[in-house]
N, C-alpha and C positions, 0 to 999 in steps of 0.2 A: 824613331819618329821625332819629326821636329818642334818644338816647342807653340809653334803659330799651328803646326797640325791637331794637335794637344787639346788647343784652348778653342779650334774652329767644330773639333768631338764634343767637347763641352758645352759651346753654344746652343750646338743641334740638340745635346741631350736635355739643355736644359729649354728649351724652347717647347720640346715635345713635352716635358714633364708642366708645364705651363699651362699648353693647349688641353693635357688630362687632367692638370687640377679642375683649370676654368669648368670642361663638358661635367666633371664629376663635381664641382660644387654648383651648377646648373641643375643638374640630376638630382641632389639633396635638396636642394630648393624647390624642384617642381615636386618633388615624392613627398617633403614638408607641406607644399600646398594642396594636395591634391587630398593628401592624408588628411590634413585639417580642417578642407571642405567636407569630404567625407563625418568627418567626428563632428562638424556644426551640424549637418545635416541630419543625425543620428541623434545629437542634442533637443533640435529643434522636433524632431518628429517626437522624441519622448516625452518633452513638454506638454506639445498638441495634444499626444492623447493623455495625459495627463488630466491635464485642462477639460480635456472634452468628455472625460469620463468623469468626472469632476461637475461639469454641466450635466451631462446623461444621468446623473444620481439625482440630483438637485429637481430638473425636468420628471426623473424618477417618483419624487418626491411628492411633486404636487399632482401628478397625474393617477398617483395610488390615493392620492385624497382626496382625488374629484370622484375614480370611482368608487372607494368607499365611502362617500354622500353619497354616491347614487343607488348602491344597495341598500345607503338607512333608508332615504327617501323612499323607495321602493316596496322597500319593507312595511314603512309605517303606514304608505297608500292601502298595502293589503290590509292590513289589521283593518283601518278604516272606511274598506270598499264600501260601503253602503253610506257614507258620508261623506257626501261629496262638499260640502260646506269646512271641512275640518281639512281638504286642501290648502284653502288659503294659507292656515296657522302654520303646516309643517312647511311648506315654501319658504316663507319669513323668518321661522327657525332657523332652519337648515343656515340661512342666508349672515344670520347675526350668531351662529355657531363658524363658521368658518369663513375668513378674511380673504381667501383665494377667491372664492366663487365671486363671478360679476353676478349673475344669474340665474336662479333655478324652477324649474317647471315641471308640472306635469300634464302631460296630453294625452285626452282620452277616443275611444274609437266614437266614430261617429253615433248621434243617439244614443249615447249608454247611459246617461242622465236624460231623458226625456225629459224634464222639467227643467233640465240647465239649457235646452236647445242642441241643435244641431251640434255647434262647436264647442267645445268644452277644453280650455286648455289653462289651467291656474298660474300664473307666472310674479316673483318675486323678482327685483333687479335694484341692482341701487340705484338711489337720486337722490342729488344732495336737497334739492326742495321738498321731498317729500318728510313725515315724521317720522323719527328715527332712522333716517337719511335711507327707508328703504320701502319701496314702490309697488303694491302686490296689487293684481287685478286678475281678473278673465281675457286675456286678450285672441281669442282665437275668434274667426269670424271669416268673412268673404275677404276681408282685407288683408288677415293673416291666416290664409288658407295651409294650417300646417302638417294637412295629410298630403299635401305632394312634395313636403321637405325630406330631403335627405337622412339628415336623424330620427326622423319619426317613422319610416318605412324598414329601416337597415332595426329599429331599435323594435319594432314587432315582430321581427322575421328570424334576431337573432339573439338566441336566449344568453346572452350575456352582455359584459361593456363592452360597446364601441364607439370608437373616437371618428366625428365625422371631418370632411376637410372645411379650411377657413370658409367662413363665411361673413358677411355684415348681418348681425342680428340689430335689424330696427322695430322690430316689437319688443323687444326684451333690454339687451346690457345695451342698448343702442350703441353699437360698437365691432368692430373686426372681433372676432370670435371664435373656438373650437369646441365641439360640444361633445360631452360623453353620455350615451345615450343609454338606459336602461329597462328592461322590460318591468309590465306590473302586470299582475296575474289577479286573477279575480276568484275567489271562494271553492270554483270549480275548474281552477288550476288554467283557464283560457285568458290570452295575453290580451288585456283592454284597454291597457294604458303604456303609455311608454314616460321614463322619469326623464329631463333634459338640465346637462350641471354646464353651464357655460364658464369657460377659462379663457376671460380676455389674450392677446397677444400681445400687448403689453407686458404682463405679468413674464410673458415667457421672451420681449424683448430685454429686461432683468437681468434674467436668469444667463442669455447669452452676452451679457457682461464680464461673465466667464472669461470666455474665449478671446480676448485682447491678451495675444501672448508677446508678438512682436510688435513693436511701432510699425502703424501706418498696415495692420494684420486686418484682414476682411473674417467675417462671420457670417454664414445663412443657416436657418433649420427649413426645413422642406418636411411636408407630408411625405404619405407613404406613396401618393400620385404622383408626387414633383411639384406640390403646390410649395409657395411662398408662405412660410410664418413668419419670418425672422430675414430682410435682403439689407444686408449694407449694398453702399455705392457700390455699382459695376468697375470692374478693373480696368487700369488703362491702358488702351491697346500697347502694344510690342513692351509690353513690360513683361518680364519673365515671374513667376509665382507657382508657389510649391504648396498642393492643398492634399488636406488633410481629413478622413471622414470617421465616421466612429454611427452604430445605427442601435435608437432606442428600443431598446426590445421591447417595450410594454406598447408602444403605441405603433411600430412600423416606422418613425419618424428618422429622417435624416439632419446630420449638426456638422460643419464644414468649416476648418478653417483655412486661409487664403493668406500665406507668407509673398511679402514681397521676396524677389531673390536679391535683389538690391541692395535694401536693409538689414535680410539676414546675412550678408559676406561683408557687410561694411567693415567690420575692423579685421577682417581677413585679407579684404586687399591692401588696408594698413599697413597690415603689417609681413605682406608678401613686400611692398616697397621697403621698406624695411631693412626685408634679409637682403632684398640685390642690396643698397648700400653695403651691408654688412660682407655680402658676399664679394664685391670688388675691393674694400677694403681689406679682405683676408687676402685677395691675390696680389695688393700691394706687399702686404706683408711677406708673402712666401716669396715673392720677389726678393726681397732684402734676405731674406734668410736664406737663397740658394744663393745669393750672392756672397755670404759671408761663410755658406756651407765648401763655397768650390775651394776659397783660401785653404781650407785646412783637409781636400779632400786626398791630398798625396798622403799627407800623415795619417789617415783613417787610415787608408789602404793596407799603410804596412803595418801600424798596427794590429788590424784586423786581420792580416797574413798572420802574424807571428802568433796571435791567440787561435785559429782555426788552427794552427800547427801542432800547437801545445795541447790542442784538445781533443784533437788527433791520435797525440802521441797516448793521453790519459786515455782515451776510449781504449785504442788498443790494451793498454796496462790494464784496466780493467778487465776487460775482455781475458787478458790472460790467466790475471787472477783468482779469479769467479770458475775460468774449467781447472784451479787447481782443488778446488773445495767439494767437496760432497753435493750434490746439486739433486737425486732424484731418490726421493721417497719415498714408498719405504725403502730402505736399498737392497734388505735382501732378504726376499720373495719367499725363497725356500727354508727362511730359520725363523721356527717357530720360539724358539729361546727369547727371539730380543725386537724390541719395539726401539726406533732412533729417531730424531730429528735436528735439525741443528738450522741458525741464520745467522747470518750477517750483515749491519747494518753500519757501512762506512761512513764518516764524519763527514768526508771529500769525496772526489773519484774514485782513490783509492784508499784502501788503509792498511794498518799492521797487524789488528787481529786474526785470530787462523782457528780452524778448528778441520780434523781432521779423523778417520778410521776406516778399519777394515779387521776382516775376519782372518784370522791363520791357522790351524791345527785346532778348531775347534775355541778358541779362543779371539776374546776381540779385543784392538788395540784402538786408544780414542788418546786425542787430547784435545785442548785448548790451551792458547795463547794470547799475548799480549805486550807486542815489541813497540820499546818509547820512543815518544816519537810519531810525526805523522806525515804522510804524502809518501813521494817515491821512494827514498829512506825506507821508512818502515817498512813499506810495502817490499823490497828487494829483500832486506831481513826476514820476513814474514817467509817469504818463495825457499828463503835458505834453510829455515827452521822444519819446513814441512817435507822440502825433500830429504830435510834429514833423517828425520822421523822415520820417512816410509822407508828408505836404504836400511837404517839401523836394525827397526823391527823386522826387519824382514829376514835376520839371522840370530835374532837376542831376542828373548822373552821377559829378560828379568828387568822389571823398570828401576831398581835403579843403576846398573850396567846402563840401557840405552838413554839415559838423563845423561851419566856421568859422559857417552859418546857423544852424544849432542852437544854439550858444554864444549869439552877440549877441541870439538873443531869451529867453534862457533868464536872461541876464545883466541883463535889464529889470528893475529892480524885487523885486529877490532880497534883500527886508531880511530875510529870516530865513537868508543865506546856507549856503542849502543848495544841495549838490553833485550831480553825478553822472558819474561813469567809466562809459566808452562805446568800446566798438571797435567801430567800423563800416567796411563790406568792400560792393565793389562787383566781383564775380566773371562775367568775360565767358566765357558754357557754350561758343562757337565755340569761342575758343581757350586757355580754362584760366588765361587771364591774371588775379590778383587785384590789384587794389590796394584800397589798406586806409589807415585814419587812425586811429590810438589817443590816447585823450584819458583817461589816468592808468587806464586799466584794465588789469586781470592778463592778459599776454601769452599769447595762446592755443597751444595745440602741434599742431605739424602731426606726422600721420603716413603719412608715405610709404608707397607699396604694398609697399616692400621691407619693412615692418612695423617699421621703427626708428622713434624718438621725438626731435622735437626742439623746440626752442624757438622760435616765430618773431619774427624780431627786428621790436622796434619803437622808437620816439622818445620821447622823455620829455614828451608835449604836458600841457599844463593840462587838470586835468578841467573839463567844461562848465560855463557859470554861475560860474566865479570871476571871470573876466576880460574886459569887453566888449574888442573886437577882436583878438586874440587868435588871433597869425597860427599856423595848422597845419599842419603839412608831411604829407604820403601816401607811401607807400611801395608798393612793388610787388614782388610773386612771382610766381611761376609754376605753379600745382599740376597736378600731372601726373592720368594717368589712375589711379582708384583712391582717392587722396590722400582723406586726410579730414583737416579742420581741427576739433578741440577746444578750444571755449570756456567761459568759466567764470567766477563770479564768486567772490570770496575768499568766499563760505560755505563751499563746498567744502573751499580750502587750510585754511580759520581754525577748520574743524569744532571741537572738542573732547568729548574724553569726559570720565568719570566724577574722571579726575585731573591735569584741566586741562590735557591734550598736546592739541598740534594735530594733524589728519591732515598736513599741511605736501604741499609740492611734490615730495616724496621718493616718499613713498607716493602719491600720486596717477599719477605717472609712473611705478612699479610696478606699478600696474594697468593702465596704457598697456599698457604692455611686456609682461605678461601673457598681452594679446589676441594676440600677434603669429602663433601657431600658428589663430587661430580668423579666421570672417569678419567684418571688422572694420563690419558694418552701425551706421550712426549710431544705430538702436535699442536695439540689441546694446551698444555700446559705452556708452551710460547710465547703461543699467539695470547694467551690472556696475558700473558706479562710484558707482551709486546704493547696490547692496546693499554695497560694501565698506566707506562711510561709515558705514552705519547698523550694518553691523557693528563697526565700531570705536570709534562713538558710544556704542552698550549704552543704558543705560540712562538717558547726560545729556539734558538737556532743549538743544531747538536753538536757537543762541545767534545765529543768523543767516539771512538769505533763502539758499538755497542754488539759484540758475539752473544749467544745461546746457544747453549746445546742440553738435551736431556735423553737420557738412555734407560729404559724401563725393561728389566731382565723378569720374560716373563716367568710362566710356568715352569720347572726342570724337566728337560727329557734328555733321553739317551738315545741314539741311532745303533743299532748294529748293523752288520753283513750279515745272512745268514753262513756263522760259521761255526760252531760249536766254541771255538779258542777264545770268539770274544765274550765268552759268558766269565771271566773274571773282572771284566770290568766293569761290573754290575755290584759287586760289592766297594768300588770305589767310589761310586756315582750313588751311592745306598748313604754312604758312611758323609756323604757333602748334603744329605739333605738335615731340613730339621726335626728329626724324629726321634724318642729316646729313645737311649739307646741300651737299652735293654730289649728294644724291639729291633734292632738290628741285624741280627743274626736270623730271628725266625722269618724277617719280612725277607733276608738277602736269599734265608732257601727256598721260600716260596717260587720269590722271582725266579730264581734259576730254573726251580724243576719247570714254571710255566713257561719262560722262554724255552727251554729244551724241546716239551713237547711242541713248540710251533715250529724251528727249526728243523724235528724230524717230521713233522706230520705236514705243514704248509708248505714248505718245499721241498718235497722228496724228489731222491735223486741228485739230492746236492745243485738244486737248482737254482742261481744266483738269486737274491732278493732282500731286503733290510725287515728291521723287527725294532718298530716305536716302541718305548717304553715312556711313560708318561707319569706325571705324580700330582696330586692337588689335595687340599685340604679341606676339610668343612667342619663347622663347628657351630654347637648350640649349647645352650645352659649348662647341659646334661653330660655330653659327652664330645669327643675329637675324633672326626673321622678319616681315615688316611685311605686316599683312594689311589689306586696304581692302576694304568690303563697300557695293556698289552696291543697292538694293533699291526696285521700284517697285511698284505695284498697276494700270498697265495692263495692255494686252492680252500675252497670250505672247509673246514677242520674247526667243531666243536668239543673240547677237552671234555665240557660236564652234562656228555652222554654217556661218558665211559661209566660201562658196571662198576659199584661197587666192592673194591678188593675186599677179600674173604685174610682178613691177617691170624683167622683161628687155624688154620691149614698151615702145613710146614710147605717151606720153601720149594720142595720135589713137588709135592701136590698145588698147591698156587699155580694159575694160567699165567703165562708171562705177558709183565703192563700192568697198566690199574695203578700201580704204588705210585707215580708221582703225582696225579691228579690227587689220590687221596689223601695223601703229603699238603696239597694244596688243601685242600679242606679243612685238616686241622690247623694247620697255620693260619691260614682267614678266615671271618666270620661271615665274608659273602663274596660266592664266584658266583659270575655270571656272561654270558655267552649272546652275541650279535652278530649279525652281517648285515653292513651299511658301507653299501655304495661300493663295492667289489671287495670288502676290505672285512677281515677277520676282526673283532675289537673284545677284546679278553677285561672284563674289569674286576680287581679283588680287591676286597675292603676289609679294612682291620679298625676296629673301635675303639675307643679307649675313655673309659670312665673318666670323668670328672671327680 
C-alpha cells in the first residue's frame, strides 16, 4: 500500500474518531445537563417541603392555641353559666393572656338571658384607644345578627373545634379574620352558647414568611374550600413554575409554594455555557493529540505486535506449567490414609517453584522446589526437575538414590549454572514411616496432632545441579496419626512489605501455632498462611515464587484381599503403629484370629473382596484407649453371637469353632458387632491404665 494510501486511512480514521468524540462529549453534556436539572429539581422540591412543613408546624402552633383558649373559654362559661355578667371578665382574660388572639367571644342562643335580651353575644378585641389597649362590650343585636353566621351555627351543631372560612369581622377584630368555634354546654349538658377565638390573617401572613425559598418564589394558604388566606401576586403569564403543596392536618388548610423555573435553572444554564466552551476546547485538544498520536502510531504498532507476542508466548508457558502441577483436590478420593493440598503463587507469568506427588505401592512420593532465578529460565529448569522426579520415582523408592539421580542428570551440561533446593519425602500410608532427603531446601515443620510446632531436622546436602556425584544421605521419621507436614519455599519466609521487613520464620510459625485450637486440614492451613502473607505484604509488589504445600497422614489403616496369605501383614503394619509394645503380640493375635474369621465367614467360597482394618486412639485422665476397627462388605456375619467355647472338655469332646472368637475375648477388653450401610464393622478395644 502506498504511503498517500496510508495517510488518506488515517484521515478517514481519524475524522470519524472526531465526529464520535464531538456526538459522545454532546452526550456527556446533555446526560450532565439533564442530570443536574434533575438533582436541582429534587434540591428545590426538598427545600419546599422543608419549609412548608416548617410553616405547617408554626401554623400548627398557633392554631393548637386558639383551640385550646377555646376549650378554657368554654370551660370557664360553663362553670359560670348562670353568670352571665362574669362573660365580660373571661373574654378580657382570655385576650390579655394570649398575644395571638385579635378577638374573643362568646354567643349565646337566643333568649337564654332573658334579662340580657334577645341577643346576647360578650366580645373582647383589641383597640389601641380603648384602656388597656383592649375593647370588651355586648355587641350582638339586629346589626350584628350572629345567629345566621357561619361559626355560630357549624359551632352549635358541632361538639368540638372548627375553623370557619375567612371572613371581615367588623363587629369584633374589625379585620379579615378566621375563627375557631367552640361549643358551651349549659348545667344540663344542652349546647347554648358557642365560644368564637378569632386569628387575624395577618398573623398567619407572618407565618408564610416561611415559605420565600427561591428569589422571586410565590406563596398562598387556602382554606379547606379554596378560599384565600394568604395570595401573593398572580404569576406571569408564559412564565414556567414548579409548585409545591404540603396540607395542614389540624385545620384542612392548604400552604403552596410557586418556583419560578427561570430562577431556579439560572446558574444551570451558566453553567451548561460553560461545558460547551469547555467541551469544544476538549476537541481542540484531542485534535492536536491525534495529531501528534499518528507521528508515532507506526512505532505503537510494532511494539505493541512484539508485546502481544511475548505474551502470547508467557500465556501459553504458563498454561503449560500449571497442567504440570497437581491441580484437583482432594486427589485421591479412595485413600483414606492421607489428606494433600498444595499452591502456587508465581512472581511473574511464570515461575521456578514446583511441587509435585503421587501414590505408588502404597506409598507416596511428594516434593517441593525451588530453582534460582526467575522467568523462562526457571521455569524450563523447573519442567526438568519434576519430570525428573516422576521418571526416577517411578523405579526407585529410596530418596536418597532418586536425589542422588536427579542431581547427576541435572548436573549435565549446566553452563548457565543454575540451581534448584528440593526436599523430597517418600511416606509409607501402612505404617507412617517417612524418609526424606533435603538438597539445600527450607526445612519443613511438622505438626503433631498434639498441635505443637516443630522443626524437622534435616542435613545440609548440596542443592541439585551443583555437583555431579554428589553423595546424599536420607533421613527418617515417623509421623503419627493426624500429623501434618508443612512445606515451603523461601517466598513465603522472604515475603516483604511496603518497608522492606520480611514475614521471617517467626511469623510464619505463629500462624502455625495459631491453628492449634482449629482443624488443622491441609486446605485450611494454606489458605490461612496465604491470607496472613498477603496481609502483611499490603500493598508491595511480590518479590518472589511463593509454593505451599501440606500433607496430613491420617488415621493408619490396612487394606487386604480376602486371602488368608495376607494375614502376615498384619503383624507389620501392628509393629508401625504407636502402641507398647508389650501389647504387641496379644493385639497382633487378636487381629488375626478376627480377620480370619471375616475372610472365612464374610466371604465364603473364596469369594473376591477386601477387609479394612482401621486403628485410633482415645484418651482421658484415667486411661488410653486403643481401638481397631474390622470392616467388610460381605455377607452378614456377626463373630459375637458365637457360643461360648466350653475349654473344660478335651479337644475330641469340644464342637468344632468357638476358639477364635473366644481368643478374641481374652485379648480385648471389648468386642462388639454392627451392620451400617451394607458393611460388616467389627470394633475391639483394649485399655490401658494410666
Amino acid at each position: 500500500m502506498s504511503k498517500s494510501s496510508k495517510m488518506s486511512i488515517r484521515s478517514k480514521s481519524g475524522f470519524w474518531i472526531l465526529l464520535v468524540a464531538a456526538a459522545l462529549l454532546e452526550s456527556i453534556a446533555c446526560i450532565q445537563y439533564f442530570t443536574s436539572r434533575a438533582a436541582i429539581r429534587r434540591e428545590a422540591c426538598t427545600r419546599a417541603r422543608t419549609e412548608l412543613r416548617a410553616a405547617e408546624l408554626e401554623i400548627n402552633v398557633h392554631t393548637a392555641e386558639m383551640e385550646a383558649a377555646a376549650k378554657m373559654l368554654a370551660a370557664m362559661a360553663e362553670y359560670h353559666i348562670e353568670e352571665p355578667e362574669m362573660m365580660y371578665g373571661m373574654t378580657r382574660i382570655l385576650l390579655n393572656t394570649l398575644s395571638n388572639v385579635e378577638s374573643a367571644g362568646i354567643a349565646f342562643i337566643p333568649d337564654y338571658y332573658p334579662e340580657c335580651g334577645h341577643w346576647f353575644e360578650v366580645c373582647s378585641s383589641r383597640a389601641a384607644d380603648a384602656p388597656g389597649g383592649i375593647y370588651t362590650r355586648q355587641i350582638g343585636g339586629p346589626e350584628h345578627d350572629y345567629f345566621r353566621a357561619e361559626w355560630f351555627h357549624n359551632g352549635l351543631s358541632i361538639d368540638s373545634a372548627w375553623w370557619c372560612e375567612p371572613y371581615l369581622d367588623d363587629a369584633g377584630a374589625q379585620t379579615m379574620v378566621v375563627s375557631c368555634s367552640y361549643p358551651v354546654h349549659s348545667r344540663e349538658g344542652k349546647v347554648v352558647a358557642v365560644v368564637c377565638i378569632d386569628l387575624s390573617l395577618s398573623k398567619l401572613t407572618k407565618v408564610s414568611e416561611y415559605l420565600q425559598v427561591f428569589k422571586d418564589s410565590y406563596y398562598s394558604i387556602r382554606s379547606s374550600t379554596g378560599a384565600d388566606l394568604v395570595q401573593r401576586p398572580d404569576t406571569t403569564p408564559g412564565r414556567k413554575y414548579l409548585t409545591f403543596d404540603e396540607e395542614i392536618d389540624a385545620t384542612g388548610w392548604h400552604m403552596s409554594i410557586i418556583i419560578p423555573e427561570d430562577i431556579l435553572y439560572a446558574d444551570l444554564k451558566k453553567l451548561g455555557m460553560l461545558i460547551t466552551i469547555l467541551m469544544f476546547l476538549g476537541l481542540a485538544l484531542l485534535v492536536f493529540i491525534m495529531y501528534r498520536a499518528g507521528m508515532n502510531m507506526q512505532r505503537l504498532i510494532t511494539v505493541n505486535t512484539q508485546k502481544e507476542r511475548m505474551e502470547n508466548e508467557l500465556e501459553i508457558a504458563q498454561t503449560i506449567q500449571n497442567a504440570m502441577l497437581p491441580k484437583v483436590f482432594p486427589p485421591f478420593l479412595d485413600c483414606k490414609d492421607l489428606n494433600i493440598y498444595g499452591s502456587v503463587k508465581p512472581a511473574k507469568e511464570i515461575g521456578g517453584d514446583l511441587y509435585d506427588f503421587y501414590i505408588r505401592h502404597e506409598k507416596l512420593f511428594f516434593c517441593i522446589g525451588d530453582v534460582s532465578g526467575k522467568g523462562v529460565p526457571a521455569a524450563l529448569i523447573m519442567a526438568t526437575t519434576r519430570s525428573l522426579f516422576r521418571t526416577i520415582t517411578s523405579h526407585e523408592e529410596e530418596a536418597a538414590a532418586i536425589m542422588r539421580q536427579i542431581n547427576d542428570a541435572m548436573s549435565e551440561n549446566n553452563e548457565q549454572n543454575m540451581f534448584v533446593t528440593l526436599f523430597l519425602g517418600v511416606l509409607d500410608l501402612n505404617t507412617g514411616v517417612l524418609e526424606y532427603c533435603n538438597a539445600g531446601h527450607n526445612a519443613p515443620v511438622l505438626l503433631p496432632s498434639d498441635r505443637s510446632v516443630k522443626e524437622v531436622e534435616v542435613l545440609p546436602n548440596l542443592p541439585l545441579g551443583v555437583m555431579s556425584g554428589f553423595t546424599f544421605t536420607a533421613q527418617k521419621t515417623k509421623m503419627q496419626p493426624d500429623d501434618v507436614l508443612f512445606l515451603y519455599t523461601d517466598g513465603l519466609t522472604e515475603a516483604e512489605n511496603i518497608r522492606h521487613e520480611l514475614f521471617g520464620e517467626e511469623r510464619m510459625n505463629g500462624v502455625l501455632a495459631a491453628a492449634k485450637g482449629e482443624e488443622l486440614g491441609p486446605r485450611n492451613l494454606v489458605m490461612k498462611m496465604q491470607e496472613a502473607v498477603t496481609a502483611y505484604v499490603g500493598e508491595a509488589q511480590q518479590s518472589d515464587d511463593l509454593t505451599m504445600l501440606a500433607v496430613r497422614y491420617q488415621r493408619p489403616a490396612i487394606v487386604m484381599r480376602n486371602d488368608i496369605q495376607q494375614i502376615p501383614t498384619l503383624s507389620e503394619w501392628i509393629e508401625g503403629l504407636d502402641i507398647p509394645k508389650e501389647l504387641n503380640m496379644p493385639v497382633n493375635l487378636a487381629l488375626e484370629e478376627a480377620v480370619t474369621n471375616v475372610m472365612l465367614y464374610a466371604y465364603p467360597g473364596q469369594r473376591d473382596g477386601k477387609v479394612f482394618v482401621e486403628y485410633a486412639e482415645n484418651h482421658n485422665e484415667h486411661e488410653k484407649t486403643l481401638v481397631f476397627t474390622i470392616s467388610d462388605c460381605g455377607v452378614p456375619f456377626d463373630p459375637t453371637q458365637a457360643p461360648e467355647a466350653d475349654i473344660s472338655l478335651s479337644a475330641e469332646e469340644r464342637a468344632i469353632g468357638g476358639l477364635g472368637i473366644h481368643l478374641v475375648r481374652q485379648l480385648m477388653d471389648e468386642i462388639r458387632y454392627e451392620r451400617v450401610e451394607e458393611k460388616n464393622v467389627l470394633t475391639l478395644v483394649k485399655r490401658i491404665e494410666r
